[in-house]
N, C-alpha and C positions, 0 to 999 in steps of 0.2 A: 554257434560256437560259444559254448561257458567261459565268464569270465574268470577262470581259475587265478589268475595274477595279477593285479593288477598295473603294474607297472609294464607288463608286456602287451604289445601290436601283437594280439593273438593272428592275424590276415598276415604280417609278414611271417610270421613264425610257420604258420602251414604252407607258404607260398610253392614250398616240395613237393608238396601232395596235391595243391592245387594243378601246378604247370602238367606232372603227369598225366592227369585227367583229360587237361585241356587238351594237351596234346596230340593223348593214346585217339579220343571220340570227337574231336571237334568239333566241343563245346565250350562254353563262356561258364564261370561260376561266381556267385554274385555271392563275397562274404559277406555275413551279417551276423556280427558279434552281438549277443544278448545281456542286458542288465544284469541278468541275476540265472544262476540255477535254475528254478522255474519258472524264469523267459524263454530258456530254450524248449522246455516241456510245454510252455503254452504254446511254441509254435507249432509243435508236431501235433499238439490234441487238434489243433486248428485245420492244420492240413485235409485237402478233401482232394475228390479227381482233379484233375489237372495239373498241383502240387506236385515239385518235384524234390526233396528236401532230404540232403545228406546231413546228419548232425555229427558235432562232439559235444557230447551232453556226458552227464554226471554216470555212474553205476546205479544210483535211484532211479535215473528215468525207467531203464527196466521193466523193475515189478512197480512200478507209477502207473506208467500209460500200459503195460500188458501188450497182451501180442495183436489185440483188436486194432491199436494204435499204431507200434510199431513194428517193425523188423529187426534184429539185430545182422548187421554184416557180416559184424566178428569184433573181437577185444584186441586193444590195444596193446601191444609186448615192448618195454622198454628195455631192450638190453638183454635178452633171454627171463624177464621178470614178467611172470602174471599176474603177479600179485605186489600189493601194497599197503601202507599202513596210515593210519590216522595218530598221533603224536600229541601229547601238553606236555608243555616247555615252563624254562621260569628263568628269574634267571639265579644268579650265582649267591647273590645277597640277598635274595628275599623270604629269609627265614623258611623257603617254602620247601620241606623234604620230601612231602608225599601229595596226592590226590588230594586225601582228607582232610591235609592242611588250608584248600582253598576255602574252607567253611566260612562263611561273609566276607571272600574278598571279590575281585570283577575279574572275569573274562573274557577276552576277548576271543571269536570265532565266527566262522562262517554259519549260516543258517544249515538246516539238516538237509537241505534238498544238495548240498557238499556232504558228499558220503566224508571222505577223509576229512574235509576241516569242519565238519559240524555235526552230521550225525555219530559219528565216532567219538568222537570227544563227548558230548554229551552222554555217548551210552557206558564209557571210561567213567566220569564223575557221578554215573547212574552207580556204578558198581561197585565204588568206594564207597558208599553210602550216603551221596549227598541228594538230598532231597531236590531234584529236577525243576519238583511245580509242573505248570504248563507251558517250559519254556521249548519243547519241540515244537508245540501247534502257534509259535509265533508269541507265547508270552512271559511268563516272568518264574526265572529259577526261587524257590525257597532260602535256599543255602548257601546261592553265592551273587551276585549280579551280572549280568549277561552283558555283553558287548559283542548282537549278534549281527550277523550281514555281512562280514570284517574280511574280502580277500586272503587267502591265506599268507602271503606277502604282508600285505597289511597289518595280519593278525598280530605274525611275528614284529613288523614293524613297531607295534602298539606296545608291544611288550617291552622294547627294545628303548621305546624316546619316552611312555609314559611313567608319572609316576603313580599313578591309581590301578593298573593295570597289571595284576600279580600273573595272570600266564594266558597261555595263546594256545587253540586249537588250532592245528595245522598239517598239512599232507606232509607225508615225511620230505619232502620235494622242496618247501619252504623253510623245514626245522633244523634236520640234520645238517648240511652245512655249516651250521652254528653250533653243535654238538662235538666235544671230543670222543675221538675212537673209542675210548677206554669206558668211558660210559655205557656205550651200546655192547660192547663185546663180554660173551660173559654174562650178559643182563638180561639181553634180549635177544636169543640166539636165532629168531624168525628173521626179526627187520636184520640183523645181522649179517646170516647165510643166503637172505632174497633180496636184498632192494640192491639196485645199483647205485643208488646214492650213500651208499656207506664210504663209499674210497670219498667222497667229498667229505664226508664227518670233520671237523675240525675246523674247515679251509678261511672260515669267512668269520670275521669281528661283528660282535662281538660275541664272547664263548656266551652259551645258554646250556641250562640244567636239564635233564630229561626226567620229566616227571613219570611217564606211563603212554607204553605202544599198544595201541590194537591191535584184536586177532586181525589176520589179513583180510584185507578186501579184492575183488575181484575189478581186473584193471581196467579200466573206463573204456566204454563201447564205444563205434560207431554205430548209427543205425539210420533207419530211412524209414519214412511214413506208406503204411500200410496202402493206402490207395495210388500209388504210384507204379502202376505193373508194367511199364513199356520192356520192353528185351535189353534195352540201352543199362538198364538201372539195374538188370542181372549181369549181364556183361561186364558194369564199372565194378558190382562187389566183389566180381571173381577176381578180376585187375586190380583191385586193393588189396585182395587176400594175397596176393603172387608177391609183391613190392618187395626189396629189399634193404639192407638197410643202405646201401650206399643211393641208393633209391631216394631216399628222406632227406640225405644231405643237402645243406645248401652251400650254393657256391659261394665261397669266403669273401671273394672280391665283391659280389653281388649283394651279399648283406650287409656288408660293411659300406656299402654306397647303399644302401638304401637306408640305412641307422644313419649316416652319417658322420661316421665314424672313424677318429685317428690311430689311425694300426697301421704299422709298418710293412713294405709291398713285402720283406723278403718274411716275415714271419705268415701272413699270407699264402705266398707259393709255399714253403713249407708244410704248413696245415690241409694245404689242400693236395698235396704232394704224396698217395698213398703210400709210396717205398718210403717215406720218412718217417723210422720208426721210434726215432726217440727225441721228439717235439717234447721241449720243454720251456714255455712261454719264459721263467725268467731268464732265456738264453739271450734276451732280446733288449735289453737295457728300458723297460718303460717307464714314461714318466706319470705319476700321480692321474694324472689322470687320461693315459691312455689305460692304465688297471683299469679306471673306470669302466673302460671303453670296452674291453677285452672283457670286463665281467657282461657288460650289456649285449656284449658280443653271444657269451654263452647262454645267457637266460633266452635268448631267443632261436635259438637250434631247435627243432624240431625235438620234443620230448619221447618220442616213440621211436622204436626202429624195425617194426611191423606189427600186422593184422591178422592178428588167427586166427579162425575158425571160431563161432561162439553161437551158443543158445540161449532163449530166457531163463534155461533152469540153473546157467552159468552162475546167475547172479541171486540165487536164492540166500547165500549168506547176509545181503543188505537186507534183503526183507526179515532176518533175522532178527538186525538189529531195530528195525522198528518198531515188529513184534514187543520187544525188552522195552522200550519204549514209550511201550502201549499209544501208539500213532500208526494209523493208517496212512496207506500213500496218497487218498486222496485229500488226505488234512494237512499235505505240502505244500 
C-alpha cells in the first residue's frame, strides 16, 4: 500500500475491502504499508512463485513494471471519477501569480514515482518553462529548489507552516479543500466537471492559491504480481470488480473506536442511517476538537467507491508524461 498521506493509517482506512475479502475466500491478509512509491514497485518486481501480492500502488507502476511484472485488476473509481488531477498551490501572499513566478524559489512535492504529487507538477513547471535539471531521476532542479519526497498532506503542509516554501505539488485530494470554489470554476473546467473533491473546495483553513491543474490522470490501479496464478487470485479480482459502494463503507461506530475518537453516538447512528438524508455535521453542537475528530474521521473513509475494469493501455497517458520529461520508468 503507498504511502499517499501521511497522516493517515492507510490498514485502517482499507479495513472495507480488507474484511470483504477475508470473508467472501477465507483468507487472512497481511497489510504492509510501504516507505515510498517505489517500495511498493520494488515489492511487486520482487515477487516470484509462490507470492501472493494484491497492491495499491501509484498509476506509474503500470508502465514501470509492464505486464511481464504485473497484472492490472482494474482502476480505482472515486465517486463515478476516473480520472484526476495533479495541482501547485501557493498561498495567498506570496507574491506568486503564475508557474513561472516559482523561478529560484523551493518546492515542496512528492517524488515522480507520485504520478499526481510529483510527476505532474514537475511536468506543470516543465511546461511554463522552468528548467527541471535532473530533478525527476532523483536530483536537482535548475530554476527552482526541490523539496522532494514530501506526502502530499505534507506537501501542502509545508507550504502552509513554512516560510521558505513558496508552493506544494499535490493530488487534487490534498489541495483543493484548501482551494475557493470561484478559483477552480471557470478556470479549470476538467478538475471542475470531474473530481469529486470540488464540493469540498473551500471547506478547510487555511485558503491557498491555485497556481496550475494537470491534464488528467488515470486513477490509481490495483494490481497483483504476475506469477501468482492460483484460481483464488481470479475469483478475488472478479469479487473486487463486483464491490459496491456501500461495500467500502465503514461502520461509523467501528472507526471511530478504532481512531479513538470523540464523536457523538447520535451523530453516528445518523451517518450511518441510509434514509437520513440531510446529515449535516454542524447539526451536532461540536466542540474544537471533536471537528478535529470528525475531520480525522473523514480523511480515513475509504477514498474509492469501486473497481472497474482496466488495462495497461489505460494508463498510457503517465507514460506520456515521462516521455516530456525525458525519464524512463526504469530511472524511478
Amino acid at each position: 500500500m503507498n504511502p499517499a498521506e501521511d497522516t493517515i493509517d492507510i490498514e485502517v482506512q482499507y479495513q472495507p475491502l480488507f474484511e470483504l475479502i477475508e470473508d467472501e475466500f477465507d483468507v487472512e491478509i497481511e497489510g504492509l504499508p510501504t516507505q515510498s512509491y517505489s517500495g511498493t514497485s520494488e515489492e511487486l518486481a520482487r515477487a516470484g512463485d509462490g507470492d501472493r501480492i494484491i497492491a495499491d500502488t501509484s498509476p506509474g507502476a503500470v508502465p514501470d513494471l509492464g505486464p511481464d511484472e504485473i497484472d492490472v485488476v482494474g482502476m480505482r473509481e472515486a465517486f463515478g471519477a476516473e480520472l484526476y488531477f495533479g495541482t501547485l498551490v501557493t498561498t495567498p501572499d506570496s507574491g506568486i501569480n503564475e508557474v513561472a513566478d516559482l523561478q529560484g524559489e523551493s518546492v515542496a512535492m512528492a517524488d515522480v514515482g507520485s504520478v499526481s504529487g510529483g510527476m505532474a507538477p514537475m511536468w506543470m513547471l516543465q511546461d511554463s518553462g522552468l528548467d527541471i535539471g535532473n530533478a525527476p531521476e532523483g536530483g536537482s532542479a535548475e530554476d527552482f529548489t526541490l523539496r522532494s519526497g514530501v506526502a502530499h498532506d505534507l506537501a501542502v503542509e509545508e507550504l502552509i507552516e513554512s516560510d521558505t516554501v513558496a508552493a506544494a505539488g499535490a493530488g487534487e485530494f490534498a489541495s483543493i479543500p484548501h482551494v475557493p470554489l470561484d478559483q477552480i470554476e471557470g478556470e479549470y473546467e476538467d478538475l471542475y466537471e470531474i473530481s469529486p473533491e470540488v464540493e469540498d473546495a473551500g471547506t478547510e483553513d487555511p485558503e491557498l492559491q491555485l497556481l496550475d491543474v494537470s491534464p488528467s490522470i488515470p486513477r490509481a490501479p490495483i494490481v497483483v504480481n504476475t506469477a501468482w496464478e492460483e484460481d483464488i487470485r481470479f475469483d478475488i479480482e472478479e469479487f473486487m470488480r463486483d464491490v459496491t459502494p456501500e461495500d467500502l463503507q465503514h461502520d461509523p461506530f467501528d472507526l471511530a473506536d478504532e481512531l479513538n475518537l470523540d464523536l457523538p453516538e447520535e451523530l453516528l447512528e445518523d451517518y450511518a442511517d441510509p434514509d437520513y438524508e440531510e446529515f449535516d455535521v454542524d447539526d451536532y453542537d461540536l466542540s474544537d476538537d471533536q471537528d478535529d475528530d470528525w475531520s480525522d474521521f473523514g480523511d480515513h473513509e475509504l477514498w474509492f467507491s469501486g473497481i472497474i475494469e482496466a488495462t495497461h493501455e489505460d494508463y498510457d497517458p503517465v507514460n506520456n508524461f515521462a516521455e516530456d520529461l525525458g525519464i524512463g520508468f526504469d530511472e524511478i
